[in-house]
C-alpha distance (Angstrom), angle and dihedral (degrees) to the residues before:
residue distance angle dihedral
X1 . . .
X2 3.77 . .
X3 3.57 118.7 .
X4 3.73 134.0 -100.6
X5 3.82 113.0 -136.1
X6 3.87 108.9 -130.3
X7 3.73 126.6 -100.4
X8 3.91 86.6 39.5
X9 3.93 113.8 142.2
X10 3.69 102.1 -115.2
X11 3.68 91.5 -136.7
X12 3.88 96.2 57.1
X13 3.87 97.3 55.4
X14 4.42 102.4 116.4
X15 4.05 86.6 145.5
X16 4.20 99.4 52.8
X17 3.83 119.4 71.5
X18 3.71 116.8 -103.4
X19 3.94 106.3 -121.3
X20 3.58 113.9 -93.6
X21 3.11 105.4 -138.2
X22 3.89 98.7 60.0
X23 3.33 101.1 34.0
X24 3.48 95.4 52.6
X25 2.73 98.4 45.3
X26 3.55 94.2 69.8
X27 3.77 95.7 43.3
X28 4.12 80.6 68.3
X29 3.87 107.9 138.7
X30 3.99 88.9 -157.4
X31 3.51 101.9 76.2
X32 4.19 93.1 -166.7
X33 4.18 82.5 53.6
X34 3.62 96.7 43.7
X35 4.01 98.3 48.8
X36 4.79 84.1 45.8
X37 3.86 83.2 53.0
X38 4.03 96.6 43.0
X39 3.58 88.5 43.7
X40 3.78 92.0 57.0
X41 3.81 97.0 36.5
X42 4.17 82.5 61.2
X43 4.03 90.6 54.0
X44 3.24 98.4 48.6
X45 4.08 104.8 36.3
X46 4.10 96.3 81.6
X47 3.38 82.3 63.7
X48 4.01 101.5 54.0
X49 3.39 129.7 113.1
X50 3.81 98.8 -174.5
X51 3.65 125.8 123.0
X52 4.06 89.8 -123.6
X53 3.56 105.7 59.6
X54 4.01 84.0 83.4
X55 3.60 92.3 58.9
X56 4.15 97.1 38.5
X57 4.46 83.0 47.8
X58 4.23 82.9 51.7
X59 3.97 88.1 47.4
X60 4.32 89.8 46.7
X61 3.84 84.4 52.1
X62 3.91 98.5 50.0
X63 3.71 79.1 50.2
X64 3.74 97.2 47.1
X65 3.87 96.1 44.6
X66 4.18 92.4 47.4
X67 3.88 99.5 36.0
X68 4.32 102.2 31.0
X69 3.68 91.3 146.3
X70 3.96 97.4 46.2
X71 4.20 106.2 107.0
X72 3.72 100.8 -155.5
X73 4.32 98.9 93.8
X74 4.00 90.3 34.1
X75 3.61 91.2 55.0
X76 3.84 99.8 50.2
X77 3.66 103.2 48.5
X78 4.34 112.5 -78.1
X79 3.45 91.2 132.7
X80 3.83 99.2 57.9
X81 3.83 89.7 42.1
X82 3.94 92.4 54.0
X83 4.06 87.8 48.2
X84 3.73 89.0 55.7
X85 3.66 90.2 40.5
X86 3.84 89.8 48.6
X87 3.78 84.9 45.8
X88 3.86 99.9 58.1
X89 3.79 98.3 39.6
X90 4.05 83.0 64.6
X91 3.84 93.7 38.4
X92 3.32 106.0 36.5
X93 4.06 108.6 52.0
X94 3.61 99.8 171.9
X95 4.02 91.3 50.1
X96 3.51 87.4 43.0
X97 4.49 96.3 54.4
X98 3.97 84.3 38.0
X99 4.05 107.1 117.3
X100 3.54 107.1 -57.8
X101 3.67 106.7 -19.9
X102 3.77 92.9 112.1
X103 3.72 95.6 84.2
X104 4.31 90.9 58.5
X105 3.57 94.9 80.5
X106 3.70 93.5 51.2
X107 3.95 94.4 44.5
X108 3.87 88.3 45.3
X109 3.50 98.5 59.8
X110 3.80 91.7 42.8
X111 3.79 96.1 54.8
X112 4.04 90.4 49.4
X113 3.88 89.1 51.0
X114 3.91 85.2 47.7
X115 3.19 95.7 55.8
X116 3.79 105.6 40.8
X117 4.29 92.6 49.9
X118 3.76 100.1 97.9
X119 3.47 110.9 9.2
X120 3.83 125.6 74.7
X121 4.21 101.2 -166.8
X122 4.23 85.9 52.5
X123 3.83 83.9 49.8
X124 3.75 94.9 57.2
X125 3.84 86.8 36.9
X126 3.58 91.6 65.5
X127 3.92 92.9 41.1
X128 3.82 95.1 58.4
X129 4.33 86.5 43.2
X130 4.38 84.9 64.3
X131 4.12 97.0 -104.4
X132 3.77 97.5 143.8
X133 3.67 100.5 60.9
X134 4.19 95.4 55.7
X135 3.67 90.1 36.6
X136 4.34 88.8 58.5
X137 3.65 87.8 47.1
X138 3.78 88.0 56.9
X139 3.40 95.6 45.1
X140 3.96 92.3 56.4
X141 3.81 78.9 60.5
X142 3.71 100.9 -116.8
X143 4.02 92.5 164.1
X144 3.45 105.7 15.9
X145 3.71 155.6 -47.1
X146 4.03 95.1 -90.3
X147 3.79 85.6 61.5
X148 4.10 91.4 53.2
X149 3.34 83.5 56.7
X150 3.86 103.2 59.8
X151 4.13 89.0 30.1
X152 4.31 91.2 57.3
X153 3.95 84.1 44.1
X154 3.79 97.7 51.6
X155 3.88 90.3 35.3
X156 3.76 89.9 56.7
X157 3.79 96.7 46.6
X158 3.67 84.9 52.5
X159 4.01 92.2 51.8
X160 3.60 95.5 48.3
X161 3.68 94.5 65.2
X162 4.30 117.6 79.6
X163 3.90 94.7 -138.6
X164 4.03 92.0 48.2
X165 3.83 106.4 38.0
X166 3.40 101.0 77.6
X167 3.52 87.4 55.9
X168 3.73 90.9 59.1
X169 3.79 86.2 44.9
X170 3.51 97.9 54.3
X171 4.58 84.7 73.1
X172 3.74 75.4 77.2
X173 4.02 118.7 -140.3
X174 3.89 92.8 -28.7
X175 3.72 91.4 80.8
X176 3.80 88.6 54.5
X177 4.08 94.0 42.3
X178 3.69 87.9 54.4
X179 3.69 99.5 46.1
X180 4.10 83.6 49.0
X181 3.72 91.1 57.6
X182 3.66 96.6 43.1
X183 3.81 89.1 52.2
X184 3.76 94.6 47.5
X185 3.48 102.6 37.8
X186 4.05 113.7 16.6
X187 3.61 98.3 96.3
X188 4.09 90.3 57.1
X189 3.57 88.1 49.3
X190 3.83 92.6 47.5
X191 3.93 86.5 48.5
X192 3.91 89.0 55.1
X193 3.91 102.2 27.0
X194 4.37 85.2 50.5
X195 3.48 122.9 -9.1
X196 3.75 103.6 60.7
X197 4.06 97.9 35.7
X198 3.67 110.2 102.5
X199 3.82 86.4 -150.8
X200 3.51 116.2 51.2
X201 3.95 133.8 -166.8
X202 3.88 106.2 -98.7
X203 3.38 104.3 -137.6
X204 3.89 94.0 56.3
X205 3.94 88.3 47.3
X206 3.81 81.0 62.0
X207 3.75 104.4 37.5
X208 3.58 84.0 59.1
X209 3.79 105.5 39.0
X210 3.77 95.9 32.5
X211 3.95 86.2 -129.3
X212 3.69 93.4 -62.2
X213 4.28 128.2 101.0
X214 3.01 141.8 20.0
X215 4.03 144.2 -77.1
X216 4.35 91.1 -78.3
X217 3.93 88.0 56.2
X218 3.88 90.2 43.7
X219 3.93 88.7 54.7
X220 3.92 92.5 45.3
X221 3.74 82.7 49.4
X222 3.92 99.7 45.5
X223 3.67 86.6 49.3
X224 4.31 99.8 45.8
X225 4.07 88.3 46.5
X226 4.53 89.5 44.4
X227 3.94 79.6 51.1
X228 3.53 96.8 43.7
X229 4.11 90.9 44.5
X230 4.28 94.7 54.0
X231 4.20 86.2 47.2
X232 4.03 89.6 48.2
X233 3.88 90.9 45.8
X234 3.86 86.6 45.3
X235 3.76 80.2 60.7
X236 3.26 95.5 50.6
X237 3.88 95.1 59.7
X238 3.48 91.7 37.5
X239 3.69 92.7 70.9
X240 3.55 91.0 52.5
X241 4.12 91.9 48.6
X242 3.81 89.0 62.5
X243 3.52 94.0 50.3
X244 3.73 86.7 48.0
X245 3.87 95.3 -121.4
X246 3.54 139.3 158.8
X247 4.30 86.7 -8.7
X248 4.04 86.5 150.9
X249 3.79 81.7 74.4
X250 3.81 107.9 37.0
X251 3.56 94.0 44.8
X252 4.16 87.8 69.9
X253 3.35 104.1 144.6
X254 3.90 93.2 -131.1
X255 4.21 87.8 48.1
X256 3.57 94.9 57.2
X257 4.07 86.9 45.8
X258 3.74 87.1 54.7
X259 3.35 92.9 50.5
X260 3.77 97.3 73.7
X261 3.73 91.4 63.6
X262 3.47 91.3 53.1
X263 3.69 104.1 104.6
X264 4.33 119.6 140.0
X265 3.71 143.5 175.8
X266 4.34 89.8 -121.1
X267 3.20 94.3 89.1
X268 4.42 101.6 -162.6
X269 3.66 103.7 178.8
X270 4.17 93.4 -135.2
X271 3.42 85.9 55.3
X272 3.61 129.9 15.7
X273 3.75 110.5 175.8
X274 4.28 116.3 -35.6
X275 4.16 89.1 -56.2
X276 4.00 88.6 72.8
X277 4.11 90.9 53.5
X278 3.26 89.1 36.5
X279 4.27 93.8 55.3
X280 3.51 85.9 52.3
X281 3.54 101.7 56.8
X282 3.69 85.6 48.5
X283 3.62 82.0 71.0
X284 3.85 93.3 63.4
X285 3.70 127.0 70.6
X286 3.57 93.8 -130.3
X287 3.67 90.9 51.4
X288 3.84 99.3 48.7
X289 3.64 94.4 41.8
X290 4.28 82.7 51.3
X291 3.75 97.3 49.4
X292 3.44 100.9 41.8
X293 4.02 89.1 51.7
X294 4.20 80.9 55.7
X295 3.96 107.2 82.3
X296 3.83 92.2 -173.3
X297 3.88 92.8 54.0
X298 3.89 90.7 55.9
X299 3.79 89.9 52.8
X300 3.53 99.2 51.4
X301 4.07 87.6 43.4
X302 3.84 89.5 52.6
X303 3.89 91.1 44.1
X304 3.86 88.2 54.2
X305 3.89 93.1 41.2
X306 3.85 82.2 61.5
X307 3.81 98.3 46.2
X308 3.99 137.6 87.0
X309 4.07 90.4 -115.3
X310 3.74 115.7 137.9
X311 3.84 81.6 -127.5
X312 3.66 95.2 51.5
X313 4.55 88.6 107.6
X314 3.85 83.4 57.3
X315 3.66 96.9 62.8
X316 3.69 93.5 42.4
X317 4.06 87.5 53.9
X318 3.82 82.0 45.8
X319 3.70 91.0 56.4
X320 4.08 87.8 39.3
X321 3.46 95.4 60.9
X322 3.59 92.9 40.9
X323 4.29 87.5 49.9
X324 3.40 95.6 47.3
X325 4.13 100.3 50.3
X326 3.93 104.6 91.9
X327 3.61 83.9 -145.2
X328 3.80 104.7 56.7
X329 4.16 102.1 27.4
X330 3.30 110.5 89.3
X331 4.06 93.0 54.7
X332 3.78 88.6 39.4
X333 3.84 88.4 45.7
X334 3.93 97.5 50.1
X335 3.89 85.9 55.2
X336 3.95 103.3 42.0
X337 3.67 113.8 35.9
X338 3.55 86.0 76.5
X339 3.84 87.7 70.8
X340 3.78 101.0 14.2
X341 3.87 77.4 74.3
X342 3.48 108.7 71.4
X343 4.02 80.7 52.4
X344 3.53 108.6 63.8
X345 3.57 92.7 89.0
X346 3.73 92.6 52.7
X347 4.02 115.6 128.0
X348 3.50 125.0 -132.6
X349 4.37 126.9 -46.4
X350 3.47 129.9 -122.4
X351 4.42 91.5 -60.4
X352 4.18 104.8 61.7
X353 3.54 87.7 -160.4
X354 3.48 99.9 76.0
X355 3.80 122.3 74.0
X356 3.52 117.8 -91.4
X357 3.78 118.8 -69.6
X358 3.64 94.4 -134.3
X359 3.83 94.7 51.8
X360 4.05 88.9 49.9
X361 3.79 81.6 47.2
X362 4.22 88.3 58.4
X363 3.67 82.6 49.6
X364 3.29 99.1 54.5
X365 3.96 101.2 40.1
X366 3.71 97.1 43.4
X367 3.82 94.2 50.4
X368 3.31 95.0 121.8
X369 3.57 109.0 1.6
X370 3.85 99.6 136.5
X371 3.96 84.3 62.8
X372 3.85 90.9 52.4
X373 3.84 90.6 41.3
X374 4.11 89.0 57.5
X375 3.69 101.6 36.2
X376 3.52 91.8 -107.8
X377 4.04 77.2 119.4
X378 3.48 126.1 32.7
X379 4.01 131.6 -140.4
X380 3.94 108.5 -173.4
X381 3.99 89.3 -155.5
X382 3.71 114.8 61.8
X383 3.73 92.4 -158.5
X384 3.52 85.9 71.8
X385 3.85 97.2 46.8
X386 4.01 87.7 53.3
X387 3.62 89.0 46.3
X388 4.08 88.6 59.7
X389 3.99 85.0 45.0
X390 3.38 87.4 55.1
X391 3.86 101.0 50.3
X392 3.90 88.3 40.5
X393 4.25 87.5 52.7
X394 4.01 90.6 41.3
X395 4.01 93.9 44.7
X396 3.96 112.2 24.4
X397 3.77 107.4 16.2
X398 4.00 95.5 43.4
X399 3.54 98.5 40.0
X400 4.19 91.9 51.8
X401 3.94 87.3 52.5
X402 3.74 94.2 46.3
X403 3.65 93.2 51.3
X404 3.96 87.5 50.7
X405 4.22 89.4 45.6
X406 3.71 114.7 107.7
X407 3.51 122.2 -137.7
X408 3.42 96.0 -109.5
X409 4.18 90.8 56.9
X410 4.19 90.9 48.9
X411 4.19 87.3 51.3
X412 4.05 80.9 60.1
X413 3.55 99.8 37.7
X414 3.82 83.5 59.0
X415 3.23 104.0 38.7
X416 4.30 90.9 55.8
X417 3.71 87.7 52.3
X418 3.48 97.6 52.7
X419 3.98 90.0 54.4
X420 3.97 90.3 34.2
X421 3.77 81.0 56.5
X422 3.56 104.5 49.9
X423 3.64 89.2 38.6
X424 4.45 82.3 61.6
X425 3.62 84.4 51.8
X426 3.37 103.8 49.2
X427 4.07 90.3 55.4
X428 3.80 87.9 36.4
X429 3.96 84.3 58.6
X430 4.10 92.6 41.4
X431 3.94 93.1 57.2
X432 3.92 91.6 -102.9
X433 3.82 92.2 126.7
X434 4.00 100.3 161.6
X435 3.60 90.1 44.2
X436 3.98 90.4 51.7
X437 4.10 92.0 46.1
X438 4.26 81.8 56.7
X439 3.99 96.5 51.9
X440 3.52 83.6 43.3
X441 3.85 98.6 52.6
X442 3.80 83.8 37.2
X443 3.96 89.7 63.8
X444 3.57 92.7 41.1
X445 3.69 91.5 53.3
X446 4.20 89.1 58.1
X447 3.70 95.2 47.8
X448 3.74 126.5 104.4
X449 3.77 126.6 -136.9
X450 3.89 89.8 -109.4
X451 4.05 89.2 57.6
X452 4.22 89.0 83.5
X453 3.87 93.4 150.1
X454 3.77 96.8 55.9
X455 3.36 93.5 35.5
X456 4.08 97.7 53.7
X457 4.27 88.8 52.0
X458 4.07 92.2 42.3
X459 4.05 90.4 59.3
X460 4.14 86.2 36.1
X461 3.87 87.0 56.5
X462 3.69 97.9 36.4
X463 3.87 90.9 47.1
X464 3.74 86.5 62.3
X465 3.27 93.7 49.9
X466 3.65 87.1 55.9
X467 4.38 96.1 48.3
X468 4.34 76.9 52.7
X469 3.42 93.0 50.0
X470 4.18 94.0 51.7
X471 3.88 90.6 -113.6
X472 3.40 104.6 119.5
X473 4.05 101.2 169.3
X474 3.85 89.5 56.1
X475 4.16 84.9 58.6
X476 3.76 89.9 52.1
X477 3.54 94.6 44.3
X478 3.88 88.1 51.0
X479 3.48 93.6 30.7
X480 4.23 93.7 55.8
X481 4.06 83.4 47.9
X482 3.70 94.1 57.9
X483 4.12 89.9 45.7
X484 3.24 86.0 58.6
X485 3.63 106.2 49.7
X486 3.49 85.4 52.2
X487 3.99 130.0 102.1
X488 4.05 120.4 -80.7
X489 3.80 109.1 -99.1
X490 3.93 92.5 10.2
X491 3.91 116.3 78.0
X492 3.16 123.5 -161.2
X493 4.11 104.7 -94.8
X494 3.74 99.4 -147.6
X495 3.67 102.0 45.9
X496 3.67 94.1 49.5
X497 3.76 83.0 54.2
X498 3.30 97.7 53.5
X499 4.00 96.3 40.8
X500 3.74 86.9 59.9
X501 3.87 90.6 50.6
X502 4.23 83.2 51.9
X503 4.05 95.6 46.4
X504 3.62 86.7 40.2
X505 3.95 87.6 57.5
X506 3.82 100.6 46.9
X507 4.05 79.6 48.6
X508 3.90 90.6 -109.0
X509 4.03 88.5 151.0
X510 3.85 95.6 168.0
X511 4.12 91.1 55.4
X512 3.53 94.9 35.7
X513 4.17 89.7 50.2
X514 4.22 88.4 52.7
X515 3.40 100.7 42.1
X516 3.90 86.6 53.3
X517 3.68 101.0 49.9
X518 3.58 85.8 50.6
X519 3.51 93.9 54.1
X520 4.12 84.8 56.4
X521 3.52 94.7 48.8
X522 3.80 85.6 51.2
X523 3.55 90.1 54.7
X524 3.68 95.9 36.5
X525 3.75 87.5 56.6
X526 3.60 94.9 51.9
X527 3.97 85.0 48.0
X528 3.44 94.6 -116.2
X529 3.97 124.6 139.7
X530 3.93 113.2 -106.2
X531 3.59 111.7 -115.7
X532 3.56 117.9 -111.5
X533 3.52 94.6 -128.0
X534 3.81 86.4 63.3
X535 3.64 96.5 50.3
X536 3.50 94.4 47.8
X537 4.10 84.7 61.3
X538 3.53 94.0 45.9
X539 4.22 87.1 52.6
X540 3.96 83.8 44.3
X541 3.78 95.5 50.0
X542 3.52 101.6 37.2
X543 4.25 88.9 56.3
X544 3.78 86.0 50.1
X545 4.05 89.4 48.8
X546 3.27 93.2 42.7
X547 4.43 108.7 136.8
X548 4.19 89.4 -135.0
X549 4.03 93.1 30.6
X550 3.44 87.3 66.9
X551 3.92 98.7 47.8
X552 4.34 113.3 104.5
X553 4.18 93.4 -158.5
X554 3.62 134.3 170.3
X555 3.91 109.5 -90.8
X556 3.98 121.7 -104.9
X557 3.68 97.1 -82.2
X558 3.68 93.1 46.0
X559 3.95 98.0 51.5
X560 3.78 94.2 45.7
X561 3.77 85.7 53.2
X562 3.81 93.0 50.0
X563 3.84 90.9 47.6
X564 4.02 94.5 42.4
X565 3.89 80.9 64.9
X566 3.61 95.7 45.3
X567 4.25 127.4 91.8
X568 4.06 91.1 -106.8
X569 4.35 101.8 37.9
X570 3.62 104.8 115.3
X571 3.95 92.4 27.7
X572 3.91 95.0 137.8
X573 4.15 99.4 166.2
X574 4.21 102.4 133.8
X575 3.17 88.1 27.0
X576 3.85 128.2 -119.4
């Protein structure tokens, strides 16, 4: 058998001879031969010393990540052979820096988490084979941080299933402290252990790269898979959140402030980013009564309540269930109203069956407003209170009026705002920007609820007004208003423009970024060119947003100290 030169990804080997024995194996015609021989191959491969079992584990994980559902290698013993494999890498260090043997761990872990995604009776399969114990040593990253990454993945897939998690929960809260400091701080440490290092470990370069491109695709990779890691570990304590688990220890004040920054591309629908943990533990006592003690976590709900973020509905049910607790409303009110606001004409979320989210916002708000209006209740900030007058005006007082309008009165109504309006754009156009902003208010001020149309292009106008006038939360406020006036599934092009022009002036780079890519997918869809001037914000915000961009680390000298003192520093297997 010819042989492979070292440092070779195991995948990309279409010149070296597969080993027989595996490989064969599975080309079997006998199917009652071919499972006997499998079955044996998995016994005996933890204790190999053979160059091949690296490529036959890289074949078992093509297999594992194309067929997860199939029962034949669950059934016949894979996961107890990639425990013991798991096992030895972290054991054995000699065996494990021995040709290419450093990969196994890696592909071990990967092919358990594989398997254990989508069906519960291969999850408790792989519990009763031992896979929990390796997997935790992983996660305390006793090789390195690609390894925590497949170990918090497999872990949560575990968790998420009934039958499984209390398996997982039986570790006790050190499962749940790890998976909070992987979430909070793994992308630093993949920005020191990786990104920054001028020589990096081989066998990650390849893991990552599959063997192809060069260091600009590694980055892009390094970053996706650090993104990918603090959503999975998100997952992770997710599952323990619903069971109402270990919430002494993720209701830390400084987790829960973390949280907010949490935002990924890995989209897992439990928990997309911090906001989905942090909706469930809105759902707890201890949780509400937490955030709504944490003045910074309020603001950063309330800035993505007011945002074009597919997880903007989460925040508002954040704030909901914060709203609605007796015990937690009146702080979370004083806060939110101000922004909550601009929402209450929002239409419905992400399910159309539900009512709309700005109506259950009314609800919510106005609960007891009569009690606030007399002093029975008391708001220390007045904004607040006039905010509450305003959504009472805007959705009680207005709409009884309208209903009692005759036609002849809307036909006027109209009719002023249209010359009101052009009389704001004629000063608008003249440099008389204040005076514009007042006709504008001034129209808004006649206009019923049922008048959506006018309404939507008086608080565009006005909000650019505002960006003129330097006041940049005034053109969000406005800005948000006119989104929401606007029809389900097509925003409003202009205001989302000039939202991402306000958010990009109170340095809100993450807001200002989304509401600018989806003005170009407005404009896209309309087949319309996107202005320059909008993609030279989206190049502006996504720099500012980028994962590693953000990342204060130690310099070069400084992080090859701290790993030279670490278990893994002068691990050289791959090569560099």
């Amino acid at each position: 058998m010819a042989e492979r030169p070292k440092n070779d990804h195991p995948i990309r080997s279409p010149d070296i001879a597969l080993p027989f024995c595996f490989f064969c194996m599975m080309n079997e015609p006998d199917p009652v031969l071919r499972t006997l021989k499998i079955t044996e191959y998995f016994k005996e491969m933890p204790t190999r010393d053979d160059r091949e079992s690296v490529l036959a584990l890289s074949g078992l994980w093509s297999i594992a990540m194309t067929r997860p559902n199939n029962p034949e290698f669950p059934e016949i013993g894979i996961f107890e052979c990639m425990a013991k494999l798991i096992c030895r890498g972290i054991s054995d260090r000699e065996w494990l820096l021995r040709d290419q043997n450093v990969y196994i761990p890696y592909y071990a872990a990967h092919i358990i988490g594989s398997y254990v995604m989508n069906r519960a009776e291969f999850a408790e399969i792989a519990v009763e084979s031992g896979v929990i114990p390796p997997l935790m040593e992983l996660l305390k990253g006793k090789i390195s941080w690609v390894e925590q990454r497949v170990a918090v993945r497999a872990l949560g897939h575990l968790a998420s299933h009934e039958k499984t998690f209390e398996s997982v929960a039986e570790i006790g809260g050190g499962v749940v402290e790890l998976a909070m400091e992987i979430s909070s701080i793994f992308v630093e440490n993949v920005y020191r252990q990786f990104f920054c290092l001028k020589q990096r470990l081989k066998y990650q370069r390849n893991l990552l790269t599959r063997g192809l491109g060069g260091v600009e695709i590694e980055n892009r990779k390094a970053e996706e898979w650090a993104i990918q890691t603090q959503c999975w570990s998100l997952h992770l304590l997710n599952c323990f959140a619903r069971k109402e688990r270990h919430l002494n220890l993720l209701c830390k004040r400084d987790f829960l402030k973390n949280l907010c920054q949490i935002w990924g591309g890995l989209m897992i629908p439990e928990a997309p980013g911090g906001i989905g943990l942090l909706k469930t533990l809105c759902k707890t006592e201890p949780g509400r009564k937490m955030v709504a003690d944490l003045e910074q976590v309020l603001k950063s709900l309330c800035v993505l309540a007011r945002s074009s973020d597919e997880r903007q509905v989460m925040a508002i049910e954040c704030l909901l269930s914060l709203i609605k607790d007796p015990e937690t409303r009146h702080r979370v009110l004083e806060i939110s109203v101000l922004s909550l606001v601009d929402l209450v004409e929002l239409e419905n979320g992400s399910e159309l069956k539900k009512p709309k989210l700005g109506n259950t916002l009314t609800q919510a708000l106005l609960q007891d407003y009569h009690k606030i209006k007399y002093g029975n209740q008391k708001l220390h900030s007045e904004r607040a209170k006039r905010a509450l007058e305003e959504i009472w005006e805007l959705k009680v007082e207005k709409k009884r009026r309208e209903k009692l309008m005759s036609e002849k009165e809307m036909k006027k109504r109209k009719l002023l705002v249209g010359i009101l309006k052009k009389q704001g754009n004629h000063k608008f156009r003249n440099g008389e920007i204040e005076k514009a902003a007042m006709k504008y208010t001034e129209a808004l001020n006649i206009c019923i609820p049922k008048m959506r149309k006018q309404r939507l292009v008086l608080y565009s106008n006005r909000a650019q007004c505002f960006l003129l006038l330097r006041n940049p939360e005034s053109a969000i406020s406005d800005t948000t208003r006119a989104l929401c006036l606007s029809k389900q599934g097509s925003p409003h092009s202009r205001s989302l423009w000039r939202r991402s022009q306000a958010y990009d002036m109170m340095g809100l780079a993450k807001e200002s970024l989304m509401d600018c890519l989806l003005f170009a997918c407005c404009r896209i869809k309309l087949k319309h060119n996107i202005p320059c001037y909008a993609a030279r914000m989206i190049s502006k915000q996504a720099n500012a947003t980028s994962v590693f961009g953000c990342v204060k680390v130690r310099t070069f000298e400084e992080t090859k100290s701290l790993l030279e003192n670490r278990q893994w520093g002068n691990m050289t297997i791959g090569g560099c």
